[in-house]
C-alpha positions in Angstrom: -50.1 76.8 70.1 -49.0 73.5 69.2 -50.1 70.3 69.8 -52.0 66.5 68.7 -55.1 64.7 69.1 -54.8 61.1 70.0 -57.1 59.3 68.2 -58.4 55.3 67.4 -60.7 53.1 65.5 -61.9 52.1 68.8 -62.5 52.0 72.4 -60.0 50.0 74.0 -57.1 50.5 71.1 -54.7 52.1 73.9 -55.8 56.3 73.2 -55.5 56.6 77.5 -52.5 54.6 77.8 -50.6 56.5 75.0 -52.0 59.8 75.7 -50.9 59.4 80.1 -47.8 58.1 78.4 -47.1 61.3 76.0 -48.0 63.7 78.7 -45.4 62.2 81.2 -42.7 62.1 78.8 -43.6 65.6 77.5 -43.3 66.8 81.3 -40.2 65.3 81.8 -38.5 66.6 79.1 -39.3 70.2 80.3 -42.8 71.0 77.8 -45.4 72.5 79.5 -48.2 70.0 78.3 -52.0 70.2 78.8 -54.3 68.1 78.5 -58.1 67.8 76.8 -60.5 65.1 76.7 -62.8 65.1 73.9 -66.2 64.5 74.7 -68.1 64.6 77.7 -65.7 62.2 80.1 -64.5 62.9 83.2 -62.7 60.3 84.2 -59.5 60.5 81.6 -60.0 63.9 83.1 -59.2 62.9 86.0 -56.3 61.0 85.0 -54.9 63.8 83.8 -55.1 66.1 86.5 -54.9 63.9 89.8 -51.9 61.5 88.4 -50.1 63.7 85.7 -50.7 66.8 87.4 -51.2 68.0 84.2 -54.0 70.8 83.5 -57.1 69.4 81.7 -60.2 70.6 80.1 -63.4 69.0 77.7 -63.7 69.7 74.1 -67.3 69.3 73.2 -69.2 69.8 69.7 -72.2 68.7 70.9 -72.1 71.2 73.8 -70.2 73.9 72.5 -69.9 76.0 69.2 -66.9 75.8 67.4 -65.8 79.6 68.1 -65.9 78.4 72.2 -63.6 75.9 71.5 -61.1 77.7 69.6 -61.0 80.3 72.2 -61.0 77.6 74.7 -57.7 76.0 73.1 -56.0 79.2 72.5 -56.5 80.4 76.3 -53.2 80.6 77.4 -52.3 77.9 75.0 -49.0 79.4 73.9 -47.3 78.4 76.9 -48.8 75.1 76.7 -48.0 71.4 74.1 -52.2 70.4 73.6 -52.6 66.8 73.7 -56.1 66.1 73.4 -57.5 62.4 74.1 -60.5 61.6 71.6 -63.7 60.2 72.4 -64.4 56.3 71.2 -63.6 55.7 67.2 -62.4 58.8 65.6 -65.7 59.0 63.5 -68.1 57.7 66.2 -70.6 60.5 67.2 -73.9 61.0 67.8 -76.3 58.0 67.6 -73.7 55.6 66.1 -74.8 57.1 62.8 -72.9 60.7 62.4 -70.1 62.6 63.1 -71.8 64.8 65.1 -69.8 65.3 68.6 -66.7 62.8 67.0 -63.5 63.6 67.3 -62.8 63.9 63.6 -65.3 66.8 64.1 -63.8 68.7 66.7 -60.3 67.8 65.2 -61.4 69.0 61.9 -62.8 73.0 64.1 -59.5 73.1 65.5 -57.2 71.9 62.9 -56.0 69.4 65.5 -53.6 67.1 64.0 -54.6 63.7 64.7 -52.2 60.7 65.8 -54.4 57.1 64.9 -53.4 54.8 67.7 -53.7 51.6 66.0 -53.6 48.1 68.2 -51.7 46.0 66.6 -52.3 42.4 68.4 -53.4 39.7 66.6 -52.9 41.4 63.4 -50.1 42.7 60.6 -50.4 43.2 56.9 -54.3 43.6 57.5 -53.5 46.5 59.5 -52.7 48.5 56.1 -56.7 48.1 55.1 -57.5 50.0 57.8 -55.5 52.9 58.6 -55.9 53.5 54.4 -60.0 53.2 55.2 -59.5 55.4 58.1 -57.2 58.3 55.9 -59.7 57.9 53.1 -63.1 57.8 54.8 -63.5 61.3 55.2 -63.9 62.2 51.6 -66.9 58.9 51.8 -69.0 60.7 53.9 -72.4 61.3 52.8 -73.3 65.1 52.4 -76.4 65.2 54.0 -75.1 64.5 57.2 -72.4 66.8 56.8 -75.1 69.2 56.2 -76.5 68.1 59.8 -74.0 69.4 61.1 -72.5 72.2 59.7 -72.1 75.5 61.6 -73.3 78.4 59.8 -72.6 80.6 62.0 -69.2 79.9 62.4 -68.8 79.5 58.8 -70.3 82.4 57.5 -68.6 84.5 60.1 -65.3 83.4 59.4 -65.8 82.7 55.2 -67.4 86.3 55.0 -64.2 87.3 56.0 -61.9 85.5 53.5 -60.7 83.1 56.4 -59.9 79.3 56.2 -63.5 77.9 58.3 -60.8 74.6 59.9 -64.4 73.0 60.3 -66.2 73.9 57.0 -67.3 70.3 55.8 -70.3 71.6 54.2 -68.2 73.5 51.5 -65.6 71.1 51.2 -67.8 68.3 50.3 -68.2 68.7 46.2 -64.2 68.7 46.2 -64.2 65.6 48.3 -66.7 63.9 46.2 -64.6 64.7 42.6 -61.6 63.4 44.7 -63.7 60.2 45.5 -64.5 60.0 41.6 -61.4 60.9 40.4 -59.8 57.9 42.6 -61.8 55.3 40.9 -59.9 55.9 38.0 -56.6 57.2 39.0 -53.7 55.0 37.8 -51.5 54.2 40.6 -48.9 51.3 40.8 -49.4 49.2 43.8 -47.6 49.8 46.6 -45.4 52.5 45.2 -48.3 55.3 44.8 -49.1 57.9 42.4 -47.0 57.7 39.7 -49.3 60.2 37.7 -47.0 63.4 38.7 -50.3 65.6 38.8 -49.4 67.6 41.8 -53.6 68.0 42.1 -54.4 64.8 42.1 -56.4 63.1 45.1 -53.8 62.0 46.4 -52.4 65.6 47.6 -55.6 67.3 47.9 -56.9 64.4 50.4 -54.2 64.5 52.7 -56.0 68.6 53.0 -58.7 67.3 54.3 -57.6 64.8 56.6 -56.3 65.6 60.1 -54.7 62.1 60.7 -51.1 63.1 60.3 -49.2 60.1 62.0 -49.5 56.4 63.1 -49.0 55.1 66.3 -48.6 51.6 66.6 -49.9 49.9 70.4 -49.2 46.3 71.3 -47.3 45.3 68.2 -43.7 43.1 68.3 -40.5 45.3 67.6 -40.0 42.3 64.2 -43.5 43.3 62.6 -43.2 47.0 63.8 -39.7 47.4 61.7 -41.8 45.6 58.7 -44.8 47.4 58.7 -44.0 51.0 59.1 -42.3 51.4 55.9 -44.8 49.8 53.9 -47.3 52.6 55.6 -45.0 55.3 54.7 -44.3 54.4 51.5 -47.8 53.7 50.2 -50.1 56.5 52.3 -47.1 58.8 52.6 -47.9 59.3 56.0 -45.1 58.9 58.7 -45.6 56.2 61.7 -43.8 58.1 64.3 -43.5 54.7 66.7 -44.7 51.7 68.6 -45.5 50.1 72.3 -45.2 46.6 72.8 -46.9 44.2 75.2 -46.7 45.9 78.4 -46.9 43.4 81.1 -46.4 45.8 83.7 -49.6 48.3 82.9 -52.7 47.1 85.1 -55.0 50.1 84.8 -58.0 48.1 84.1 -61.2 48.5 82.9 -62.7 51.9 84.5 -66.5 53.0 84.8 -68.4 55.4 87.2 -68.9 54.0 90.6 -65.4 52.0 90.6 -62.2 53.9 92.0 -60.6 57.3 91.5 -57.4 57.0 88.9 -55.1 57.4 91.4 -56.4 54.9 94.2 -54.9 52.2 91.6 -51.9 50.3 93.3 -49.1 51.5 91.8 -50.3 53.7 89.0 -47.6 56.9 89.1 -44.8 54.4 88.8 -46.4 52.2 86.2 -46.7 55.7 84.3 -43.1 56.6 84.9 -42.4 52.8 83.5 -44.9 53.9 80.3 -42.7 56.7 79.6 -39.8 55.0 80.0 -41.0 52.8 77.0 -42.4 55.7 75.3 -38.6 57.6 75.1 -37.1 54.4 73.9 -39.9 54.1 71.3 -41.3 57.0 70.1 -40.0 59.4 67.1 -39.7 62.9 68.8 -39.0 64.9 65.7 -41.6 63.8 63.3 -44.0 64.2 66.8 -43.0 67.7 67.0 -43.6 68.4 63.5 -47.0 67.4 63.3 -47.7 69.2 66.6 -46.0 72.3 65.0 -49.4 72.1 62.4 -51.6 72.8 65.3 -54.4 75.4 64.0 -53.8 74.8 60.5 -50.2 76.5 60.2 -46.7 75.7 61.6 -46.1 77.5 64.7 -43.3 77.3 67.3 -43.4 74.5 69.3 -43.6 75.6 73.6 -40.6 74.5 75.8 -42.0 74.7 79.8 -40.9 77.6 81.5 -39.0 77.9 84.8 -40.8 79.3 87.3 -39.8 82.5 88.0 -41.0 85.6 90.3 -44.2 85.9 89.4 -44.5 83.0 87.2 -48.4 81.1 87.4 -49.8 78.6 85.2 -53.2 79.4 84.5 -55.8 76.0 84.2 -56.6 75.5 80.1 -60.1 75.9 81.0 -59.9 79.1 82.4 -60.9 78.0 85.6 -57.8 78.8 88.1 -55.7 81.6 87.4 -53.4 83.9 89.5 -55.3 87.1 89.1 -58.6 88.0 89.3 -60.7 87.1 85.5 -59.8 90.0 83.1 -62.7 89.7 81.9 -65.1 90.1 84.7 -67.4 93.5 85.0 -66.1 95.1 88.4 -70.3 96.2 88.7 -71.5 91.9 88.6 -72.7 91.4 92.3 -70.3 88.5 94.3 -71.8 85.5 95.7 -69.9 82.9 97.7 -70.8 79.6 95.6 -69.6 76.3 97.6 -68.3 73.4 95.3 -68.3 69.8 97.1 -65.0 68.7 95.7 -63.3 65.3 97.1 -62.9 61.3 96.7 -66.8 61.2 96.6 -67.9 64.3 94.7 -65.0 64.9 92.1 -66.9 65.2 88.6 -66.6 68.7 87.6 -66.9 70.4 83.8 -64.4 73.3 84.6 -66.5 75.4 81.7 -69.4 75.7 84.5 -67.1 76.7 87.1 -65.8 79.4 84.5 -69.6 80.3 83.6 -70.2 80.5 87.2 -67.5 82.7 88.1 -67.6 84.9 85.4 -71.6 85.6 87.0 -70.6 86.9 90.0 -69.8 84.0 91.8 -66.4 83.6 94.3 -65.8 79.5 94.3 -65.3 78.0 98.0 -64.4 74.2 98.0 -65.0 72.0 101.0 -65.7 68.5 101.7 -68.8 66.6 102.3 -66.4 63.7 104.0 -63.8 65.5 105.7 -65.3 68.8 107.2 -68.7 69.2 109.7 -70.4 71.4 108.6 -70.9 74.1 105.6 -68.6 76.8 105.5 -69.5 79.7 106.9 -70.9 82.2 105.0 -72.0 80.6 101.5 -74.9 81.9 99.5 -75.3 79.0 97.1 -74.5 75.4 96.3 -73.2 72.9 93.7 -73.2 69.3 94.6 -72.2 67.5 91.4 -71.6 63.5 90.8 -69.0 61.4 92.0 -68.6 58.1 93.8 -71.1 58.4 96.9 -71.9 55.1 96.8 -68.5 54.0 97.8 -68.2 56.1 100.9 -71.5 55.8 101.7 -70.7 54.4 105.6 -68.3 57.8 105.9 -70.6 60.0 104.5 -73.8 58.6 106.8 -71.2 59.2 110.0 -70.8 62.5 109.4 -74.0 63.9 111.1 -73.3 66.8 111.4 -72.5 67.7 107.6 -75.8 65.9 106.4 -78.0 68.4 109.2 -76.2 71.3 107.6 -76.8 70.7 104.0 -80.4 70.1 105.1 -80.6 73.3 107.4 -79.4 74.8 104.2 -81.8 74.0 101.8 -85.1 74.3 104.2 -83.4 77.9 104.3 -84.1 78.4 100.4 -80.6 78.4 99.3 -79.9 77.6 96.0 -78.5 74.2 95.4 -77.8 72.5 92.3 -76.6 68.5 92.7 -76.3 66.0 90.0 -75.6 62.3 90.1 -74.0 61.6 92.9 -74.7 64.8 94.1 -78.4 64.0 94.0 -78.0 60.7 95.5 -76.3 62.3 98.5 -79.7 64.6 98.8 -82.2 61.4 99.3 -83.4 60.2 102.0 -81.3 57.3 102.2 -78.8 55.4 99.6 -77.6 52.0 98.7 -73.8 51.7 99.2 -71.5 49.9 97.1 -71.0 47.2 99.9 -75.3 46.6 99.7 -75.7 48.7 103.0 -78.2 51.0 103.5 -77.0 54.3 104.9 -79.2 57.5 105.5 -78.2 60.7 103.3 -79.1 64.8 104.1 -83.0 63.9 103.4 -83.8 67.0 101.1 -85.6 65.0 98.5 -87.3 61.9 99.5 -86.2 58.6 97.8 -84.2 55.6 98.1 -80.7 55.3 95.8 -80.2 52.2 94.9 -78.0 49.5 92.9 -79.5 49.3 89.7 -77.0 46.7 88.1 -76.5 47.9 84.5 -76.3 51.5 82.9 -79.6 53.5 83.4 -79.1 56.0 80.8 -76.0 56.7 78.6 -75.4 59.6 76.1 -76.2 63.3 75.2 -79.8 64.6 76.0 -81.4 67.8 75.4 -83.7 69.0 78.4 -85.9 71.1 78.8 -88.4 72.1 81.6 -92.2 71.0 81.8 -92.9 74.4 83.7 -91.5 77.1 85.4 -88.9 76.2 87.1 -86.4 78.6 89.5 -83.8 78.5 87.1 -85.3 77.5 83.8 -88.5 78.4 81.9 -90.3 76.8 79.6 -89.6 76.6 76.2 -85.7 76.5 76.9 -83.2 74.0 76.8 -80.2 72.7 78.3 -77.8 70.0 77.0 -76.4 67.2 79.2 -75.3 64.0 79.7 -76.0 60.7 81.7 -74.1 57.9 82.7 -74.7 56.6 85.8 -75.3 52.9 87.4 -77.3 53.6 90.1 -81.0 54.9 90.7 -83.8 56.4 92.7 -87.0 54.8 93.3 -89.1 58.2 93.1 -92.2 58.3 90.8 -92.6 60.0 88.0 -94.4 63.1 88.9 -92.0 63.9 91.0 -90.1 65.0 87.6 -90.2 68.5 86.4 -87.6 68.5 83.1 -87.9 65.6 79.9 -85.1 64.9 78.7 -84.4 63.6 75.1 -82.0 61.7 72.8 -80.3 64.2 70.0 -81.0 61.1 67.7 -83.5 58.4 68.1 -86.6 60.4 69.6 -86.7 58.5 73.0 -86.5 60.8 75.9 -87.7 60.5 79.6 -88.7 62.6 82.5 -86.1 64.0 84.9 -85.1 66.3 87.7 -86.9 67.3 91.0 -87.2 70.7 92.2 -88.0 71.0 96.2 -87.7 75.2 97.0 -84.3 76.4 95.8 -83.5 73.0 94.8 -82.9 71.5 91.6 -81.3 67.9 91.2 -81.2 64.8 88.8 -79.1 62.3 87.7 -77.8 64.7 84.4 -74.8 66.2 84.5 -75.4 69.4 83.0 -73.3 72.1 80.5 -74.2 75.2 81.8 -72.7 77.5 78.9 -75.6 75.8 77.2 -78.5 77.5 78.9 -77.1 81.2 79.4 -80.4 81.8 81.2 -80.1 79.2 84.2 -76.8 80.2 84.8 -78.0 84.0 85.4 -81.1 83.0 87.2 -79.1 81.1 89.7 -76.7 83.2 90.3 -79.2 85.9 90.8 -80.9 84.0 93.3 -77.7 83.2 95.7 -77.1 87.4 95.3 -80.7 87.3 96.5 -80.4 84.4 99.2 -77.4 86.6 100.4 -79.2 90.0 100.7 -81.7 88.3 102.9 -79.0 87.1 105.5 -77.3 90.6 105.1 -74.2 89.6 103.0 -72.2 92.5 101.5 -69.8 90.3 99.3 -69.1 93.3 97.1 -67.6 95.7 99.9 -65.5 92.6 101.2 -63.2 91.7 97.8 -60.9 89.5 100.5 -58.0 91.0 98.7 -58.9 90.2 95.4 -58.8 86.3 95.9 -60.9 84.2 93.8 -61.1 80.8 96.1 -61.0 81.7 99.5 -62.5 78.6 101.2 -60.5 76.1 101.7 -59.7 73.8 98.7 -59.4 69.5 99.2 -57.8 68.5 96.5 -58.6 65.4 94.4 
């Protein structure tokens, strides 16, 4: 495996731009790149897949354990250059106030190598104060918190057996603090560096613990950029590995849920090939390579894309699309036919519950609410999940005949999980982006509608409030919300409360009618072994009742055999 994390002080520094830019070049140049967002995101997801073409996947420490991870990254990964995309500032986590969930954290699990994208407008020698607060800060941070959160489990498992824990803060931290102390008296000589000739001094042992290993510069002048970067190598000893000026051409935009899919921007596959174009001319390949080549804490080989051949497949990162059946899948698991709404309305996706669903039986049928009349034929189950409803609201009322069969299908006691969008698109009627009023599939009663700012934003933690068909109480699930519309249902129509990780507030949420469970959360499966089990169970059930026999019918071993509308 090799590969980088693109990271940056801040939202809006350029970490898309560069990242869309690196995986076009890297494609073009014959790697076989793919592609991670950090973080619960789906749009630069999106990006990723539907413009680049370019396999994608989340990395998560709030959701996941750092073992899933690793073994998420090193699926298939030695055919594949990793360029992951982080998640806001490279220390920004959970509640403003940790690292918990940053992508320092999951960079320092993986022994990602980090690339800081720093913006450069408006700004030159002050530029050095922060990219040296940004290589020293790790070493600052308080030891409580990293105590927060620590993974023992991972830690013990891998320390017991003499191995290098990549995400082992907890044990670093007294040798980070001496390193703080023993800077406050090192003897240095400006610009220049150590001069002390102690191969041990903080100066080498913090580079250990820091996964920034290059500097990126965005938006900065050719004349500053051929100033600046050898003051930055000479005093951090770090190497800046390039630049991007001003580009003019670039009109991506500001993107949130409910606005367009990446690739109904005017324009945007040739403004990309114009991004690379910039980024050859720009961009040091060999020091790139080298840091990439540090990928998992030790230099590897970097991959060089491979021409397909007889035979030849390229497995998703995620595990989700693969040209064989799962290795991994008990032959004895009863089969279900699961259908997945995928298309410009109902796109948002993790692939890690598509995986979790599979790998319980389930055989994954795509089809489209917009495009197709009715349900395929056949399916014992149902995933709705979020999307853009809102702005096909007028195409989605007109098809009749699709709303009447999702209906038909849940009075029938199918199982359906929706979320977002997808639960919008189960109410009785919904407020389009255009202020119209159209009528939905009227499962759950309730009105959609424009709620003008963010309703809720961030990780929860939810759990049920009773019994539920795929949850009981007492366990939890973890999630996310973002969403800018909502439902005027009251409150006890809520069966779940969900709750900040830090902070305290939470909230009710989700409705249950039957075999239905929906809500504006967007759920991580993996989470909540049990709901995943239960639900699948119940579509083996739902099946048995209308006299499937899945598991004598393997349709010659394909996994997807409904028809697939892609994004």
């Amino acid at each position: 495996m090799a590969g980088v994390m693109i990271a940056a002080p801040g939202s809006g520094s350029g970490k898309t731009m560069v990242t869309c830019g690196l995986l076009t070049l890297l494609k073009r140049k014959g790697y076989n790149p793919a592609a991670f967002k950090c973080g619960p995101d789906y749009i630069d997801g999106l990006f990723h897949r539907r413009v680049l073409g370019v396999e994608n996947g989340n990395l998560d420490s709030f959701f996941e354990t750092g073992t899933h991870m690793r073994q998420k990254l090193s699926r298939g990964m030695e055919r594949h250059f990793v360029v992951a995309e982080g998640v806001m500032g490279y220390f920004d986590g959970l509640g403003g106030v940790s690292v918990q969930g940053s992508s320092f954290e999951i960079g320092s699990i993986l022994g990602l190598p980090a690339i800081l994208v720093v913006d450069g407008r408006g700004a030159s020698l002050s530029l050095m104060a922060l990219i040296q607060g940004f290589l020293e800060y790790d070493a600052m941070l308080e030891g409580k918190d990293e105590e927060k959160t620590h993974n023992k489990t991972d830690c013990d498992a891998e320390c017991a057996a003499g191995m290098q824990y990549e995400g082992c803060r907890k044990r670093r931290w007294k040798e980070n603090e001496e390193n703080y102390r023993e800077k406050k008296s090192h003897t240095s000589n400006g610009l220049h560096g150590c001069v002390c000739g102690n191969t041990d001094c903080h100066e080498s042992k913090g580079k250990k613990n820091n996964n920034i290993r290059g500097i990126f510069f965005n938006r900065m002048s050719p004349m500053i950029y051929n100033r600046i970067k050898p003051m930055v190598e000479e005093l951090f000893r770090i190497p800046v590995i390039g630049y991007l000026p001003e580009l003019n051409f670039l009109h991506v935009g500001s993107r949130h849920l409910g606005l367009v899919l990446p690739d109904e921007i005017d324009g945007i596959r040739e403004q990309l090939e114009q991004l690379a174009d910039r980024m050859d001319e720009n961009l040091e390949w060999e020091p790139l390579l080298k840091i990439a080549a540090e990928a998992g804490g030790r230099d590897r080989e970097v991959p060089v894309r491979e021409e397909a051949g007889a035979g030849q497949q390229t497995g998703n990162v995620a595990g989700i699309k693969t040209g064989n059946k799962l290795g991994n899948e008990p032959g004895n698991i009863p089969h279900f036919r699961l259908g997945i709404a995928r298309d410009e309305a109902f796109c948002f996706y993790y692939e890690d519950n598509l995986r979790a669903m599979e790998q319980a039986g389930a055989r994954l049928v795509y089809f489209s609410l917009l495009h197709q009349e009715k349900l395929p034929d056949g399916l014992d189950g149902l995933i709705l999940g979020g999307g853009y409803p809102e702005n096909h609201g007028e195409a989605l009322a007109a098809n009749r005949t699709m709303r009447d069969s999702v209906a038909a299908a849940a009075a029938s006691g199918m199982p359906i999980l929706a979320e977002c969008g997808g639960y919008l698109y189960l109410l009785d009627s919904l407020e389009g982006a255009d202020g119209t009023v159209y009528p939905m599939a009227g499962v759950l009663k309730g009105h959609g509608y424009r709620a003008g700012k963010t309703g809720r934003f961030g990780y929860i933690t939810l759990g049920p409030n009773r019994c539920l068909p795929y949850l009981r109480e007492g366990e939890e699930i973890k999630g996310h919300e973002f969403h800018y519309w909502d439902c005027d249902c009251g409150e006890d129509e809520f069966c779940m409360t969900a709750a900040k990780p830090k902070g305290g507030r939470s909230w009710p949420c989700m409705r249950t009618a039957k075999q239905v469970m929906a809500g504006f959360p967007h759920l991580y499966y993996p989470s909540c072994p049990g709901l995943v089990r239960r639900f699948a169970g119940q579509c083996v059930e739902y099946g048995q009742r209308h006299d499937r026999k899945h598991d004598r019918q393997e349709r010659n071993g394909q996994e997807h055999d409904g028809e697939e509308h892609e994004l």
